[in-house]
C-alpha positions, -999 to +999 in steps of 0.1 A: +700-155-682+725-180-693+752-169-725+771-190-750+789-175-781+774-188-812+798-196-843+772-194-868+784-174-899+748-148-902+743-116-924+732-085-913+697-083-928+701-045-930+733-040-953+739-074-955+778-075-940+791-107-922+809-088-895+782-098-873+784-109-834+756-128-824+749-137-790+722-168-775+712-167-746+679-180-726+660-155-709+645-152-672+610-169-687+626-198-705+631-185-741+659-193-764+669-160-778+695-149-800+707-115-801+725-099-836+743-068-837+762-059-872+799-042-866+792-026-901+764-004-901+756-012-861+723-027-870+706-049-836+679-074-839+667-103-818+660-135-829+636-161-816+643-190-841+636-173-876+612-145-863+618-113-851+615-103-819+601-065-807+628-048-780+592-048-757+589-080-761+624-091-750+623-068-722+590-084-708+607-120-714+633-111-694+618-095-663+620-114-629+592-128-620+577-114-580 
């Protein structure tokens, strides 16, 4: 799993604060991910694009293969 800091300016979609750090990253299979998490009302989501990815699904994306 590879990180880089993003610097885009994104709202919380939950109380809609900008004190937001967001977080890409590529996960063990090969998907661009970006993770949210609001500072304000410690809302988490994570981002594939504009959808919304389950926690599950994450998790199973970035399992090692055997």
């Amino acid at each position: 799993m590879s990180l880089a800091a993003s610097t885009a300016l994104r709202r919380c979609p939950a109380c809609r604060g900008t004190k937001v750090t967001e977080i890409s990253m590529t996960l063990t299979d090969g998907s661009p991910v970006d993770f949210v998490s609001c500072r304000s009302c410690e809302h988490k989501i994570w981002l594939q694009g504009d959808r919304t990815l389950p926690l599950g699904s994450v998790l199973t994306k970035a399992q090692k293969r055997r």
